[in-house]
N, C-alpha and C positions, 0 to 999 in steps of 0.2 A: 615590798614596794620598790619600785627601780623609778627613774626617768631616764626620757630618749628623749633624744633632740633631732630633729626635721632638718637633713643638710639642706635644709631649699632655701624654708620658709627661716630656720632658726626656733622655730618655735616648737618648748617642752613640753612632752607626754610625762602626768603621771601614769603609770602603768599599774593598774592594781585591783581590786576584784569588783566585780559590777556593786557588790553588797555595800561596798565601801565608796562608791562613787553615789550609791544613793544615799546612804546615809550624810553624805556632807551635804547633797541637796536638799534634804528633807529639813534638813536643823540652819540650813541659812547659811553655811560652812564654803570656805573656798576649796577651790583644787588648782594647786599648784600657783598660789596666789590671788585666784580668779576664782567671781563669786558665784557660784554653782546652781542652778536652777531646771527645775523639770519642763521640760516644753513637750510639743505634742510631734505629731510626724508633722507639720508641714513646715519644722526646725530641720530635717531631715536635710542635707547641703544636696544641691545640683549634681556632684560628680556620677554620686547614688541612683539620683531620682530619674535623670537622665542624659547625664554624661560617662565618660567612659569607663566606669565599674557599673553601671546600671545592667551591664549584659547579664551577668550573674546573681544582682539585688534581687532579695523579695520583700518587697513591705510588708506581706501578713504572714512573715514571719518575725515582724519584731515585736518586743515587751514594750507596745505603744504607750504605756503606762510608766515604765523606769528612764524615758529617754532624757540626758543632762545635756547641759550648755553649758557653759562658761562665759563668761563677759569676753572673752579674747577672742569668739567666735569658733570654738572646740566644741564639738556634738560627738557626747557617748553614746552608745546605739547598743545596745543588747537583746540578744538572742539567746533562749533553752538552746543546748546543746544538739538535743535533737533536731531542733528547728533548724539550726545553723549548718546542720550536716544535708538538713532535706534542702537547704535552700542551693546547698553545693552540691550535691550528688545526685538528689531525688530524681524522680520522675520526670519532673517536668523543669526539672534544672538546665541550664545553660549546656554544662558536660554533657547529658543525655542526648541531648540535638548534634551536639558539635562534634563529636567522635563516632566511630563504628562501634557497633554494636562488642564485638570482642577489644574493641580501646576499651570505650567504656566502663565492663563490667573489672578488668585492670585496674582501672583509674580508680573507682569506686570504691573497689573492694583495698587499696590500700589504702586509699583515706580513710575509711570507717576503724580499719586496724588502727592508725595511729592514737583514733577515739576513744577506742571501744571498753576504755577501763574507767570513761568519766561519765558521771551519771547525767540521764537523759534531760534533767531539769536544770544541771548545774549552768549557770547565764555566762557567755562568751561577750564579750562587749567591743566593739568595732569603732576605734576611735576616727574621725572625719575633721580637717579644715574646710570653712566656711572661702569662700573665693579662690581653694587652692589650683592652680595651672600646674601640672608637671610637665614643665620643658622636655625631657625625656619622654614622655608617654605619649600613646598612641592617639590616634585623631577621635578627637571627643574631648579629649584633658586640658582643652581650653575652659575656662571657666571667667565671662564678662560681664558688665552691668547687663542690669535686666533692661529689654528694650519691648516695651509696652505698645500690644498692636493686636485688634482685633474688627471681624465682621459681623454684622449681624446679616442671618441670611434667609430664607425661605424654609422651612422645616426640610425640607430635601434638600440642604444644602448647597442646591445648585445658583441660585440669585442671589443677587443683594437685596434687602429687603429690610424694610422702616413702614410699616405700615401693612395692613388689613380691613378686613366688614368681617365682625364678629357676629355671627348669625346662628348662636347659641350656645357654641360649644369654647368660644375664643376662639385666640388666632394665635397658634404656632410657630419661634420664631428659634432661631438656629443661632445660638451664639456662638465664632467660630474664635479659636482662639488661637492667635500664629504669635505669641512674642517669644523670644530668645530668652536664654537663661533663666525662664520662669519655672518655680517646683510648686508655689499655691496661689490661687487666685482668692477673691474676695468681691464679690458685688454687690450692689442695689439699684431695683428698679423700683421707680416712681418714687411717690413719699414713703422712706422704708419703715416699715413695719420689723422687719429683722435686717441682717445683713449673712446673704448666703455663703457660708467658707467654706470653699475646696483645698484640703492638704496635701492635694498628690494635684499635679499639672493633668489638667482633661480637655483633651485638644477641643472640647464641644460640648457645649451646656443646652441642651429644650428647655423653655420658658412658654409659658400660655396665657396669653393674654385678654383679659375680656373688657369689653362695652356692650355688655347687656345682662341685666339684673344685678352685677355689681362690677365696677369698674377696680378691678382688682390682678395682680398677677400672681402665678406661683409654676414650680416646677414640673413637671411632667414625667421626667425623668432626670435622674443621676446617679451618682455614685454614691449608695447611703452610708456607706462603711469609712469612704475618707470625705463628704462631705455634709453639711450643717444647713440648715432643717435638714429633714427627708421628703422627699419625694411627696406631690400635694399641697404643702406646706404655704401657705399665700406668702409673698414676699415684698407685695407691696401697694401701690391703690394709686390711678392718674387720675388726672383733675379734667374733668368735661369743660372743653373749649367750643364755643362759637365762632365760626370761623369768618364772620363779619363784628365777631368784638361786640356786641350790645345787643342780639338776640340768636334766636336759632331760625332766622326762616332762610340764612344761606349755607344750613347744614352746620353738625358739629361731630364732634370725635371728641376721644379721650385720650390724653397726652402724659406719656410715661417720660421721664427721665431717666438712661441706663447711666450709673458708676460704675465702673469697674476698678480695680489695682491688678494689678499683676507683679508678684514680687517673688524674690527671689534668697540666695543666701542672705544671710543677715535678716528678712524683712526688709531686704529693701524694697525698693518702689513706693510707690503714691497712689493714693485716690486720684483718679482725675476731678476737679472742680466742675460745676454746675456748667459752667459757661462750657467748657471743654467734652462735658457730656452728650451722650446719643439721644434724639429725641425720638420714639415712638408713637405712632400713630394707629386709633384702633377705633375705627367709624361702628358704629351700631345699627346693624343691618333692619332692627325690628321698628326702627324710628320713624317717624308717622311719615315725615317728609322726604326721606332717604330714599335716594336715587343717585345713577348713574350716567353722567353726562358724559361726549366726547365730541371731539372735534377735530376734522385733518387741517394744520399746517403745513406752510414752508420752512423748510427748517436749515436752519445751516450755526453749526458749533461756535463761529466768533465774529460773523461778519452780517451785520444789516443786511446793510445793500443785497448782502448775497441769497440770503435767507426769500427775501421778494422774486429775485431771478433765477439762480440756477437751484434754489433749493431745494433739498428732496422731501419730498411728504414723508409727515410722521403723524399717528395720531394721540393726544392728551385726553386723558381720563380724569375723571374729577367726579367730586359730588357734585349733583344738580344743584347751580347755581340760577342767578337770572338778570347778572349786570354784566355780563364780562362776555366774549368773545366765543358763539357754539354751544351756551348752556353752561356757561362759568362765574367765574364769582372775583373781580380783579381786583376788588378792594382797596387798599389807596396808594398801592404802587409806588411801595418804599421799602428801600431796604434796612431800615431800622425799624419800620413798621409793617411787616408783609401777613396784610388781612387777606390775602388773595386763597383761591382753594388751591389746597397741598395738589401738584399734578404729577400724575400718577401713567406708566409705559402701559398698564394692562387693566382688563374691565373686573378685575379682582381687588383693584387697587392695592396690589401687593408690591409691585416694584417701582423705582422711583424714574421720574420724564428725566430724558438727555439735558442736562444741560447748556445753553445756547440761545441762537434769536427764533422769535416763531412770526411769522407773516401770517396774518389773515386772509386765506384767495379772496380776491377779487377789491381787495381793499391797498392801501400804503399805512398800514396800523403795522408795526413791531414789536413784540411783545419780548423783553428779554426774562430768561425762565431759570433761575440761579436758585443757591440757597444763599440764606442769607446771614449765617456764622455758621461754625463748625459742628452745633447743635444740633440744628432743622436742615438736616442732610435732605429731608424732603424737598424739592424747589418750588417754587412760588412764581407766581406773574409777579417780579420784583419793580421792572420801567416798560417808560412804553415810548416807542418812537412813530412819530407820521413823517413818511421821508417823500 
């Protein structure tokens, strides 16, 4: 047993055999004064997962099973031998792509020599700091707080999208996931049932959402190998909203709440809170009264007056309503209280109305069409101006 010390960081490596790195963690034991504990891969630090040693990393080559922490933010990582060798030389290794065919088989063939007397099961263990930056190192080997940032989108990924008509099968939604220094994510929609854990960073999670025969969601697809359920799995249940608040004869829907975390070395990050969460919307296409209204406006992005005069037609999609302006439902025209129908860019009601003033032709009615907190990204007939 040796230690080394980190010119950077300052901070001590024991150095010494995977067997004995587990065995401290197993019995409750420190290493190197620091209390020692087994975590899973989604402990695995960022430089790996996808900063600048990720060109060479394989995750299913590690003993997912023996990986240690330490309270100081030190991750043991072990690898069989063999494994460790495939993940450097093999087939579909970093080397194999990045050299010529006669580099290559060079390269290869004296790294396996320098192996080749240790047996194929004996565990190699890859020690990692958690937040480490090597000023010296190549572009990647920044390493910063995690910056939490995501979309939800259209199963094709191409729209922004908070809402659908589930017309038997649910409705498909694309969670897109762009934050910085995130290695595992962790979510829940609606009132959860579970909470889904991804341990490896998945730029894009499918989720399916239904209002009709149960108002329920679960996954469609994932990654079943680094993430929790699997695939099918329900993940959560929304609660049927009326969207005049006291019955359904101005249409309802089923109202999920997305949480997500997005975290990173250490566990850092947060659950976002209720208030700060996504709200999804998922009409039930088989409902007695369900229908699809729309209506062309004047529209213009910040300005009354202008939305009446030079504004350009756009048209709002909604459920059939039957107070409010073309087949709508304007409800009480508050933005603490926005009973109005969710309005919607398309007759799928999948994507959400521009935001701004809308003119009724032929009238001096102005309807402004916001959301009304960071929740119900959907927009609402929130005021209304007679100018």
């Amino acid at each position: 047993m040796s230690i080394q010390k980190d010119k950077k960081s300052g901070k001590e490596f024991k150095l010494t055999s995977a067997t004995s790195i587990s065995a401290s963690a197993a019995s409750g034991g420190t290493i190197n004064g620091q209390v020692a504990r087994f975590v899973g891969v989604d402990k695995i630090p960022y430089r790996l997962k996808q900063g600048d040693q990720s060109f060479y990393f394989d995750i299913t080559k590690v003993e997912t099973g023996s990986i240690v922490r330490t309270d100081d933010g030190v991750v043991y990582i072990p690898y069989k031998k063999k494994n460790f060798q495939d993940m450097m030389i093999g087939d579909t290794s970093d080397a194999k792509s990045r050299f010529s065919d006669t580099a290559y088989q060079q390269i290869s063939a004296a790294f396996a020599s320098k192996i080749s007397n240790v047996d194929d099961n004996l565990l190699f263990t890859q020690i990692v700091e958690e937040f480490y930056t090597s000023s010296l190192g190549p572009s990647g080997s920044f390493v910063g707080a995690v910056t939490a940032s995501y979309e939800l989108r259209t199963s094709n990924g191409v729209t922004q999208s908070y809402s659908g008509i589930d017309n038997g099968a649910g409705v498909d939604f694309l969670i897109e996931n762009n934050s910085t220094f995130s290695t595992h994510t962790n979510f829940q929609v609606g009132i959860p049932l579970s909470t889904v854990t991804q341990s490896i960073f998945l730029t894009s999670s499918l989720i399916n959402i239904h209002h009709r025969g149960s108002n329920t969601a679960s996954f469609t697809s994932t990654n079943n190998t680094f993430s929790s359920p699997v695939s099918g799995t329900i993940i959560g249940t929304g609660i049927v909203t009326n969207i005049n608040n006291s019955n359904d004869d101005q249409g309802i829907y089923a109202s999920y709440a997305l949480k997500i975390k997005m975290a990173g070395d250490g566990d850092s990050g947060s659950l976002y809170s209720f208030a700060s969460s996504r709200e999804i919307i998922v009409y039930n296409g088989a409902h007695a009264s369900f229908g699809v209204s729309s209506g062309s406006f004047q529209y213009h992005p910040t300005s009354t007056t202008a939305a009446t005069g030079s504004g350009t037609f756009k048209t709002l999609y909604y459920h059939t309503g039957t107070a409010g302006p073309s087949g709508s439902y304007t409800g009480s025209l508050s933005t603490s209280n926005p009973l109005s129908s969710p309005l919607h860019g398309d007759a799928a009601l999948k994507t959400t109305a521009s935001y701004g003033y809308y003119n009724t032709p032929g009238t001096t009615d102005v309807y402004l069409v916001s959301s009304s907190s960071i929740f119900n990204l959907t927009p609402r007939f929130v005021t209304k101006s007679i100018l």
